[in-house]
MARMARTOR-23747 format. One record per residue (C-alpha): x, y, z; residue in one letter. Coordinates in steps of 0.05 Angstrom, whole numbers, plus 32768, in hexadecimal, padded with zeros to 4 digits. Example, Ala and Ser with C-alpha at 12.3 -4.5 7.8 and 13.67 -1.06 7.14 Angstrom:
REM residues 2
80F67FA6809CA/81117FEB808FS/
//
This chain:
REM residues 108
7EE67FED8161X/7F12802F816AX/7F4880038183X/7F4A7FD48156X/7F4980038115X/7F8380248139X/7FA67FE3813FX/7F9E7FCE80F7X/7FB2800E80E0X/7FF580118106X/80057FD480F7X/80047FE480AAX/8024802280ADX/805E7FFE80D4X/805C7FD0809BX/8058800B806EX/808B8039807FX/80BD7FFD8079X/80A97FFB8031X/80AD8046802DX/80F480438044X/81098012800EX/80D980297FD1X/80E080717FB9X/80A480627F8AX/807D806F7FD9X/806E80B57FDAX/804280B68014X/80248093803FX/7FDF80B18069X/7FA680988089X/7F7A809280C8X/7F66804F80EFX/7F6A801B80BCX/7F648049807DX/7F9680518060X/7FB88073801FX/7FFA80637FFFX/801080947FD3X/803380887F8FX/806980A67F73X/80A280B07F35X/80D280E47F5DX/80BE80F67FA2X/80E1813D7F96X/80A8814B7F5EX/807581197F71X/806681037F38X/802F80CF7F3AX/803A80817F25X/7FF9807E7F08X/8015803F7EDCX/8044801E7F0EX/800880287F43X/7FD07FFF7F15X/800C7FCA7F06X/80157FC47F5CX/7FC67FB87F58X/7FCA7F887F29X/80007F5C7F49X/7FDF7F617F8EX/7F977F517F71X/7FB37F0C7F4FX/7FD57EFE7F99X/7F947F037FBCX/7FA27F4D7FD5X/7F637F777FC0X/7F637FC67FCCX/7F4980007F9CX/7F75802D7F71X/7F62807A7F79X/7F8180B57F51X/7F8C80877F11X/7FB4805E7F38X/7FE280857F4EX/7FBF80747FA2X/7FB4803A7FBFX/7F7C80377FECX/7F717FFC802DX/7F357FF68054X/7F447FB18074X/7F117F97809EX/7F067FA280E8X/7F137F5280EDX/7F5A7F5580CEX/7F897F2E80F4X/7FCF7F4480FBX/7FEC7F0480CEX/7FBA7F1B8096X/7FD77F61809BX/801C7F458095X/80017F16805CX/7FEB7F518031X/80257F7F8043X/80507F4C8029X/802E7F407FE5X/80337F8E7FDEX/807C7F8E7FF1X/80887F587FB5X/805D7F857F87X/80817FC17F9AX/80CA7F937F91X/80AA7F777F45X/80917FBA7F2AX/80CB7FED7F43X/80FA7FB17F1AX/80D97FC87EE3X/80E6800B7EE8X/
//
């Protein structure tokens, strides 16, 4: 089970940090195994949280199929995928969050 929650993890972090890279609104991005925590934010400089922006990301996600919980008003979002996870459904849901991140930071 170690092995696995390390594989899930990594895999979405990967997935992650390429979002990180294109969306400034990512302030963070921290976890262990397959818990993990992306951090929202207005101005990485300040870090500001995205408390609205983050429940909007939520919302798009959760009509796409992609559930996770908001913590900190919002402003985290919090994945605890299951040990049974395949790799395609990691890439599934990283997607849907990449076209949340793409729709809400158009907003902006």
């Amino acid at each position: 089970m170690p092995a696995k929650a390390r594989a899930i993890g990594t895999r979405m972090r990967e997935r992650l940090a390429s979002l990180m890279q294109r969306y400034e609104m990512i302030g963070d991005v921290r976890g262990r195994g397959q818990l993990i925590g992306v951090e929202l934010v207005r101005d990485r400089q300040r870090k500001e949280p995205a408390c609205e922006e983050g429940r909007a990301i939520g919302r798009y996600c959760f009509e796409r199929g992609l559930i996770f919980s908001l913590r900190r008003n919002g402003s985290v979002l919090r994945f605890v995928p299951p040990a049974t996870t395949s790799a395609d459904q990691i890439d599934r849901a990283m997607d849907i969050l990449g076209a949340a991140f793409e729709t809400v930071s158009a907003r902006a």
